[in-house]
KOLBAKE-682623 format. One line per 8 residues: number of its first residue (from 1); their letters; for each residue x, y, z of N, C-alpha, C, O. Coordinates in steps of 0.05 Angstrom, whole numbers. Each point is the difference from the previous one (the first is absolute). Last residue first. Layout:
N
NUM> A> X Y Z X Y Z X Y Z X Y Z ~ ...
This chain:
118
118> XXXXXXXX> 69 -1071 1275 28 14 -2 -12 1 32 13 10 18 ~ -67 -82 -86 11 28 33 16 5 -6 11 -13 -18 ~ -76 -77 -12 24 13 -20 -2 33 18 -22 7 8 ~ -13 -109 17 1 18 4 20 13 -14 23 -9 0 ~ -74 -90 1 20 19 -12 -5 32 9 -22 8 -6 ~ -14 -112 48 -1 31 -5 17 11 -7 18 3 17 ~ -69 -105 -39 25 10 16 -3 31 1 -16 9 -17 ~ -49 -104 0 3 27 -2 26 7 11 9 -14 19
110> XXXXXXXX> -50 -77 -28 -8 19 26 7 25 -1 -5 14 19 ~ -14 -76 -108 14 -2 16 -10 26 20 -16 18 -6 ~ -48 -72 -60 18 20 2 24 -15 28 0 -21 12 ~ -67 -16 -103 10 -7 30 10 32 -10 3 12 -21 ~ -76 -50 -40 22 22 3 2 -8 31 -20 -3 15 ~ -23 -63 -89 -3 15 21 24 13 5 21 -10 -7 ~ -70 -33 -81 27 12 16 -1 14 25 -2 25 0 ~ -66 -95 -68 4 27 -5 32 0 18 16 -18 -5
102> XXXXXXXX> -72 -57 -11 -8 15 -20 16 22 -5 3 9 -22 ~ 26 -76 78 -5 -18 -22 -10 24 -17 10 1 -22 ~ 64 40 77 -19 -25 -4 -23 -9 -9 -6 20 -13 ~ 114 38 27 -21 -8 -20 -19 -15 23 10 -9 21 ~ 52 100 13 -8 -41 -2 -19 -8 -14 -23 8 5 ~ 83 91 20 -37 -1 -9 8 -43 -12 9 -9 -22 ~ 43 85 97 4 -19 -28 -31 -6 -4 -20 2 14 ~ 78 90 33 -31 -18 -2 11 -19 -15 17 6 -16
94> XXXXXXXX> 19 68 92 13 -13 -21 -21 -14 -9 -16 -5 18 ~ 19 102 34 -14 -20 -6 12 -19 -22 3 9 -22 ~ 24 90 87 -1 -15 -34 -8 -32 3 18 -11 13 ~ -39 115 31 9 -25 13 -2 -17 -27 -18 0 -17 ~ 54 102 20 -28 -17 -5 12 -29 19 21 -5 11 ~ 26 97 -62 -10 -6 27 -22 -15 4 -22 12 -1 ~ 55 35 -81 6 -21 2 0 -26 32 4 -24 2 ~ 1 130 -23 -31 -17 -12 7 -35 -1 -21 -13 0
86> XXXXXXXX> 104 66 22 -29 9 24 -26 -18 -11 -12 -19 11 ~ 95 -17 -64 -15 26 7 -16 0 19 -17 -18 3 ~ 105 -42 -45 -20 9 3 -12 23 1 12 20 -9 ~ 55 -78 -38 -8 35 -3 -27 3 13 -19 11 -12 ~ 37 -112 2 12 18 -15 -7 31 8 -24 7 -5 ~ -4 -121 33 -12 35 -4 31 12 5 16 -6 18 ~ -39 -107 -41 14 25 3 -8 34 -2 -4 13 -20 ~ -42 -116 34 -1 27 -5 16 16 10 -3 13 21
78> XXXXXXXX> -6 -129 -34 7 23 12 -13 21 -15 -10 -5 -22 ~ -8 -103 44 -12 24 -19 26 20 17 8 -5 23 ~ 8 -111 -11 -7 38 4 -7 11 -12 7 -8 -22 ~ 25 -87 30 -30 5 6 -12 25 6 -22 7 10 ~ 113 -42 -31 -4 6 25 -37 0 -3 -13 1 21 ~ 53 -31 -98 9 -15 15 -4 1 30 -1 -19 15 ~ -29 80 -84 -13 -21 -2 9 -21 22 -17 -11 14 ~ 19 116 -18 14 -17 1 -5 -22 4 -1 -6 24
70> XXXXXXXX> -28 110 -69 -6 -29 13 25 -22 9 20 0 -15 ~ -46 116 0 8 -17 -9 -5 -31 8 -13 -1 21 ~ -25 109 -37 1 -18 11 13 -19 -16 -2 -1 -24 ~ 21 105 33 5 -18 -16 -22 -24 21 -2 6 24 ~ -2 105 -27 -4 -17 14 13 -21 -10 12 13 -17 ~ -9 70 -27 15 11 34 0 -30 18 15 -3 19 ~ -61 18 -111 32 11 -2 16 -6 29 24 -2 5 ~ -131 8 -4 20 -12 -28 21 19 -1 1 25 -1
62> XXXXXXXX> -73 -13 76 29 -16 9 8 -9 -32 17 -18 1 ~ -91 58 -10 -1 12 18 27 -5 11 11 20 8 ~ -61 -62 -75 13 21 -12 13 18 23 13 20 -7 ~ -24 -129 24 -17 24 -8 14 22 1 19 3 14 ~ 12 -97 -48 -7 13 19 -24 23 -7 -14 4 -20 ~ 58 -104 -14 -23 19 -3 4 17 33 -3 -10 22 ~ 63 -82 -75 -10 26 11 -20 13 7 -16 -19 2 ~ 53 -87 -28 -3 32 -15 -14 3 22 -14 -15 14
54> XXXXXXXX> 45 -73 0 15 18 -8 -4 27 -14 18 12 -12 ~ -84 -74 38 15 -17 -19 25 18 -9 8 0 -23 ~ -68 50 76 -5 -14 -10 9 -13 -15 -6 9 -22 ~ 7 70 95 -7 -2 -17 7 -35 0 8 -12 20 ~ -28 134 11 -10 -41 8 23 -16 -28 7 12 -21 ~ -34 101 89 4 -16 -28 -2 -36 10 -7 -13 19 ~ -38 92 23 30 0 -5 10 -2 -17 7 18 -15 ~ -106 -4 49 14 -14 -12 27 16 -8 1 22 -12
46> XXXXXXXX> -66 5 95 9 3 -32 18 -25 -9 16 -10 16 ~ -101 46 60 20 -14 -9 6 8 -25 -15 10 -17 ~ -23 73 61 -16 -34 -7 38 -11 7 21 11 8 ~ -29 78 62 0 -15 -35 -6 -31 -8 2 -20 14 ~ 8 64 77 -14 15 -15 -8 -7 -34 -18 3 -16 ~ 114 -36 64 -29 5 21 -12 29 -27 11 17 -14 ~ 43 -95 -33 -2 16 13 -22 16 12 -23 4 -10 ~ 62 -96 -39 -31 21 8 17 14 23 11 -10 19
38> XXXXXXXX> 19 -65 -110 7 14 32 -26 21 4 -17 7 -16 ~ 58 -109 -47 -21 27 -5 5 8 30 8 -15 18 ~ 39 -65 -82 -1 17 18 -20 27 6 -1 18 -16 ~ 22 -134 -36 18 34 8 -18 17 26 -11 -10 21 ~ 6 -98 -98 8 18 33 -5 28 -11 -5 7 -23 ~ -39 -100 -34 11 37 1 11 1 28 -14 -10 17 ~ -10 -79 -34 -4 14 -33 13 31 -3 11 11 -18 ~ 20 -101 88 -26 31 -1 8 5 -28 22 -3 -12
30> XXXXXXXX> 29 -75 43 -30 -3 3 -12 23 -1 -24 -1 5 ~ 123 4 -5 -18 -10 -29 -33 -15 8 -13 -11 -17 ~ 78 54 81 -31 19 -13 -9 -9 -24 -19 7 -13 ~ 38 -80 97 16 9 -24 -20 21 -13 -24 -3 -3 ~ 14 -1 111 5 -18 -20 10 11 -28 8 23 -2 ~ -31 35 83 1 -35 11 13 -16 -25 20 -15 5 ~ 10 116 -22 -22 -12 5 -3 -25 7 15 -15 -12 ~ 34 114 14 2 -26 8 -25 -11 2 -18 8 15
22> XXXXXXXX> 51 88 -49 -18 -9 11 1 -33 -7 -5 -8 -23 ~ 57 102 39 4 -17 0 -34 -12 0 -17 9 15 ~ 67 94 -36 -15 -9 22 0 -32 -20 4 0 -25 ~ 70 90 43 -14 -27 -28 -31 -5 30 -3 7 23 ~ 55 90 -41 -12 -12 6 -2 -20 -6 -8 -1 -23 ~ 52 98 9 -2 -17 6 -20 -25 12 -11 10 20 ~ 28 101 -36 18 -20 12 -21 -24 -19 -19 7 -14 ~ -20 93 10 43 -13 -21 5 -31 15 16 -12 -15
14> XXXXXXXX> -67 54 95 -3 16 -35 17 -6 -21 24 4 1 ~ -14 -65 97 0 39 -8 -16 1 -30 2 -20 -14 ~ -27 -70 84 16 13 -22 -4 32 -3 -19 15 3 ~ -15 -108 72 2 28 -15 23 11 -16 23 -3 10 ~ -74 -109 -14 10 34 15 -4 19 -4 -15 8 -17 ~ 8 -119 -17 -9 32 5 12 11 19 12 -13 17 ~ 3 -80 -49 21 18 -1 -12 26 -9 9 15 -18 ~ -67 -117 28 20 21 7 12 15 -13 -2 -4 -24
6> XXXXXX> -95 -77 28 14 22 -18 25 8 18 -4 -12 22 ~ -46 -80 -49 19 20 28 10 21 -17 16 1 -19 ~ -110 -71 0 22 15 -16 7 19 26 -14 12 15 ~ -35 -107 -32 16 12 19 10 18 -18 13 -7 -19 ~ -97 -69 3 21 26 -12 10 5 24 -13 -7 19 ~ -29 -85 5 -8 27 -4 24 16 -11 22 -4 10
């Protein structure tokens, strides 16, 4: 079975700081896509960003402020958050999406809570 460990949420001031980690059972050269989507209380889910064979894609909402990066050898997705914000308060979700035979099932990870406060 997929294992994805997410860590390194918290609380953060306004302006500060953030990585969050997402460790997976096995090599991510078996998923087609990782990354990340968060929900905050009251609100849908949102896509973050993701990405794929080394490219990008965020959403217009965290571009500039978020980076995700990978580390093949550790088996990591990261998301660096940059300049946070109050709106930025959510529980953040790591996903890999796994080929098979027709289509891709999307695993998640257990979620972590970012809180952005003064």
């Amino acid at each position: 079975q997929v294992q994805l460990l997410e860590s390194g949420g918290g609380l953060v001031q306004p302006g500060g700081s953030l990585t969050l980690a997402c460790a997976a059972s096995g090599s991510i050269f078996s998923f087609n896509v990782m990354g990340w989507c968060r929900q905050a209380p009251g609100k849908e889910r949102e896509l973050v960003g993701s990405i794929s064979r080394g490219s990008t894609n965020y959403a217009d909402s965290v571009k500039g402020r978020f980076t995700i990066s990978e580390d093949n050898a550790k088996n990591t997705v990261y998301l660096q958050m940059n300049s946070l914000k109050p709106e930025d308060t959510a529980v953040y979700y790591c996903y890999a999406d796994a080929p098979t035979y027709r289509d891709s099932v999307r695993n998640w990870g257990q979620g972590t809570q970012v809180t952005v406060s003064s």
